[in-house]
C-alpha positions, 0 to 999 in steps of 0.5 A, a space after each residue: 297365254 290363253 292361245 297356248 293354254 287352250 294348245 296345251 288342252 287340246 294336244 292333251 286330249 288328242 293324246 288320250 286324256 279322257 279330262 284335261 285342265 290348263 293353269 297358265 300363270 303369271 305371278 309377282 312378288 316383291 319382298 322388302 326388309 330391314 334389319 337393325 337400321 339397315 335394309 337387308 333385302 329388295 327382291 323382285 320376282 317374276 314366273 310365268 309357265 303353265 301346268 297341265 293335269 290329266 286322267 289318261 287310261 284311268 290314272 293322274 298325269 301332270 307336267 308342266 313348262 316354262 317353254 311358252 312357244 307352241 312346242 314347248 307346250 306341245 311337248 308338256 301337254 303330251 308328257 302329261 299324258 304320258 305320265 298318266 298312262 305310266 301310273 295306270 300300270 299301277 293303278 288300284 282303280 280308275 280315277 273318278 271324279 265329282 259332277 261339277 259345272 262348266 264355268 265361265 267367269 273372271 274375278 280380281 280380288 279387291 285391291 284399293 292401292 295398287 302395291 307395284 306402284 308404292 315407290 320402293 323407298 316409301 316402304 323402306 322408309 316405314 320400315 326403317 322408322 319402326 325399326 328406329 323406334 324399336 331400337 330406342 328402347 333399351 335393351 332391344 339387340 335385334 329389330 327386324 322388319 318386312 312387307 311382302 307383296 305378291 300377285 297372281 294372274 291365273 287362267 284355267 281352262 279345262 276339257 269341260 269346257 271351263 274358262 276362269 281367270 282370277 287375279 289375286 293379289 296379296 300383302 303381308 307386313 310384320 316386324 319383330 324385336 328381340 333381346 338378348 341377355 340375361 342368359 336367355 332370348 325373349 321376342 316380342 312381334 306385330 301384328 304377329 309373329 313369323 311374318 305379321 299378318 297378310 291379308 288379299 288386299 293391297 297396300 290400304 292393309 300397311 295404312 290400316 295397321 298401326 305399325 309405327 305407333 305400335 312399335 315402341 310398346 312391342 320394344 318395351 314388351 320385349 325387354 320387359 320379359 326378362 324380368 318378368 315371372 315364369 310361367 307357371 306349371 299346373 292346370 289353369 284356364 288360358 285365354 288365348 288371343 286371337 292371332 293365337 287361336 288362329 294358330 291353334 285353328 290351323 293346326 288342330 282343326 285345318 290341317 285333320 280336315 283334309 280328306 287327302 289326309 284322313 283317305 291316307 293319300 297324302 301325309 307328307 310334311 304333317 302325317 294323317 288324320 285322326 278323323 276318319 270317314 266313321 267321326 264325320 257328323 258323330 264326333 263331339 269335336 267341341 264344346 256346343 259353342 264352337 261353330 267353325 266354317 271353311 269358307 273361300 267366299 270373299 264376303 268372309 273376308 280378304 283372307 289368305 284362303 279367299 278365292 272365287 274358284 280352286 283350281 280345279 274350277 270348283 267355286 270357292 264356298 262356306 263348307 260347314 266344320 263344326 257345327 254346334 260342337 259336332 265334326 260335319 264336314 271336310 276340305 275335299 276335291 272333286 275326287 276325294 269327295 266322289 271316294 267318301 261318297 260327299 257328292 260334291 267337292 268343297 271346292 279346296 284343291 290349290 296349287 302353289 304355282 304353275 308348276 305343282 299339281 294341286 292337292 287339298 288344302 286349306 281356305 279360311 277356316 274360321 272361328 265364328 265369333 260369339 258375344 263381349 268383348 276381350 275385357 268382359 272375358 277376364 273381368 269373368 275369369 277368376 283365375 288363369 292366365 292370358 296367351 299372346 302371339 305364337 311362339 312355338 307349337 308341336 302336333 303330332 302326325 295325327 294332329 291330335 296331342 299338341 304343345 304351344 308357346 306364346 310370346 307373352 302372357 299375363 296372369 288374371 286373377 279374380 277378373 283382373 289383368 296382373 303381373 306379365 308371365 315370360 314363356 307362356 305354353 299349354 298343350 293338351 288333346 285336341 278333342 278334350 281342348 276344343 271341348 273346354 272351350 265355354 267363351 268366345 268373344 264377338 264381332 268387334 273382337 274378330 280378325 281374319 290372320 293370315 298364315 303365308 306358309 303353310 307347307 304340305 306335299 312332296 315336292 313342298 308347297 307352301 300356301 296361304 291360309 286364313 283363319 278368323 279368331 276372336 279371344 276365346 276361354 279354355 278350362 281346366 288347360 295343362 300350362 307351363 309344359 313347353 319350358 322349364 323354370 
């Protein structure tokens, strides 16, 4: 591939391309799931091609082919630039890019259990005794199961004369029960919901999660929650877990710090931003305990958003957000931050595979944990209610007014967990809520959750992202708004 990326490069260049950069890819994936005692799918799936970017007479050009012979990529390389000097015809300006460095590298993404080699009945097997488990219990109508493997091997190659190759690879794994009755539906998931949670790593992820022991809980959870008191309506503080607050992180956090968005270049899929270019180091975004990171660097973690460099060849890096309580810093690319007058990109530009032009989005945007653990923050809590595992949400297109439902909650009072609550939801503004946070639970309490599908741009993208979360406390939040009694 490196023979044909390099081609792809210099055609591109003898055509006219002031800068040129080449994303030669080979990607893999491997689904499984079960539903109801049955395996209900086993796909494999293989994709190689390249996508070549340009800037040709000042504009953007992009093609890319699965043709890999040498007129296949030939002609890709030269369309590129053909579309580039189309989209010059209406250019505002030329386009200008950030300084950045040429670079040489390789990196794999630690991986302990290769999870190609598990035997596809293995983790069929798995997922059929946590499906059993989970129909074991009265009541549970529908039990359903997944593991998701997936691997990328990329090679970047740009006119600056960078060479990068990065190998990723990447599991998921979550199940689900739900019953139906009672003239309503209520679910219960693990270890999260819409897929469970993913993680860079390789099979070691599904050993390390107790997923078969915590099978039976989640099933009597399930059918626990039709007979449990509805949420109720008012103002009340919430405790949101973990895999919630990273949620929340995304939507009310990740998606408004894209530059493409708050520049008004991008707002497909989930609208703009509310933080213009004049909020950046003066917006009281939160409370002063707040500390919010975007970091790609792998000793953040196996996250989702975890790389050595974007793809655009800038390093993956830990770009302050929130510091303190105040908005410092944006998810950019080497153009976006040349337009804002950053100085240099925050290294965010990828794409979802060979054949999409990469945009901003997402790495790890994390929570930093603060001190205690979960139990010493409802032994402190007189009178609220304790949010678990997403549900539903609804932000508007400037990511500032929101509404959320969880799975399940549980009513505190006067420090102590009591009754469970169905239906659980709170919504609110995002600067007010951020602002009413007064306590954030610690290390021991901190997960990096993944979020496999986040989906921005037009033709659709679908990304990983990360974010790290422990427990956290918000005052004074509207609860009960999402549904009705």
């Amino acid at each position: 591939m490196k023979d044909l990326a390099q081609r792809a490069l210099d055609t591109a260049v003898a055509q006219g391309a002031t800068y040129a950069d080449v994303r030669a890819i080979d990607y893999r994936q491997r689904y499984l799931s079960t539903k109801n005692g049955n395996a209900s799918g086993v796909r494999d799936f293989e994709s190689q091609g390249l996508g070549v970017r340009v800037i040709a007479d000042g504009a953007w050009g992009f093609a890319s082919t699965d043709d890999l012979t040498r007129e296949g990529v030939d002609r890709c390389a030269a369309q590129a630039v053909a579309i580039a000097q189309a989209s010059a015809l209406a250019k505002r300006h030329d386009v200008q890019l950030a300084p950045e460095d040429r670079v040489a590298d390789h990196w794999e993404s630690p991986c302990q259990v290769d999870p190609f080699l598990m035997p596809v009945s293995v983790c069929l097997d798995l997922l059929l005794k946590i499906d059993a488990e989970m129909r074991s219990v009265k009541g549970v109508t529908l039990a359903e199961g997944s593991m998701d493997f997936r691997r990328t091997d990329q090679l970047f190659l740009s006119s600056i004369g960078s060479e990068i190759r990065q190998v990723r690879t990447q599991t998921g794994v979550g199940y689900s029960a739900t019953s139906f009755g009672e003239g309503e539906i209520q679910k219960r998931s693990y270890p999260n919901s819409f897929g469970g949670q993913y993680q860079t790593k390789g099979y070691e992820l599904i050993e390390e999660l107790n997923l078969l022991g915590s099978a039976r809980r989640i099933a009597e959870e399930c059918v626990a929650l039709h007979s449990a008191e509805q949420c109720p309506q008012g103002v009340k503080d919430i405790i949101l877990g973990g895999a919630q607050l990273g949620l929340q992180i995304h939507e009310s956090i990740g998606h408004p710090i894209e530059l493409d968005r708050v520049l008004g270049d991008e707002a497909n899929y989930a609208g703009m931003s509310f933080l213009t270019l004049e909020k950046l180091n003066n917006l009281k975004y939160a409370s002063e305990i707040v500390n919010v990171v975007a970091d790609a660097t792998p000793e953040h973690g196996p996250g989702l958003g975890t790389f050595r460099y974007d793809d655009e060849g800038v390093p993956g890096q830990c770009t302050p957000i929130i510091r303190d309580g105040l908005f410092v810093g944006y998810l950019s690319s080497r153009e976006s931050a040349q337009t804002a007058g950053l100085g240099k990109s925050s290294g965010a530009m990828r794409a979802d595979g060979w054949n999409r032009i990469p945009i901003i989005r997402m790495s790890n945007v994390s929570l930093l944990p603060g001190a205690g653990k979960l139990e010493d923050l409802i032994a402190s809590t007189e009178d609220g209610i304790l949010m678990e595992t997403n549900r539903s949400w609804s932000i508007d297109d400037r990511r500032y007014n929101f509404q959320f439902g969880t799975e399940i909650g549980w009513e505190i009072k006067n420090g102590r967990r009591t009754r469970m609550l169905k239906n659980p939801s709170y919504g609110g503004i995002t600067t007010e809520f951020w602002n009413s946070c007064d306590a954030i639970c610690g290390p021991e309490e901190w997960t990096l959750w993944g979020t496999p599908n986040c989906g921005k741009g037009q033709p659709a993208q679908l990304m990983g992202t990360g974010h790290g979360a422990s427990p956290a406390r918000f005052r004074n939040v509207k609860v009960g708004v999402a549904y009705g009694n």
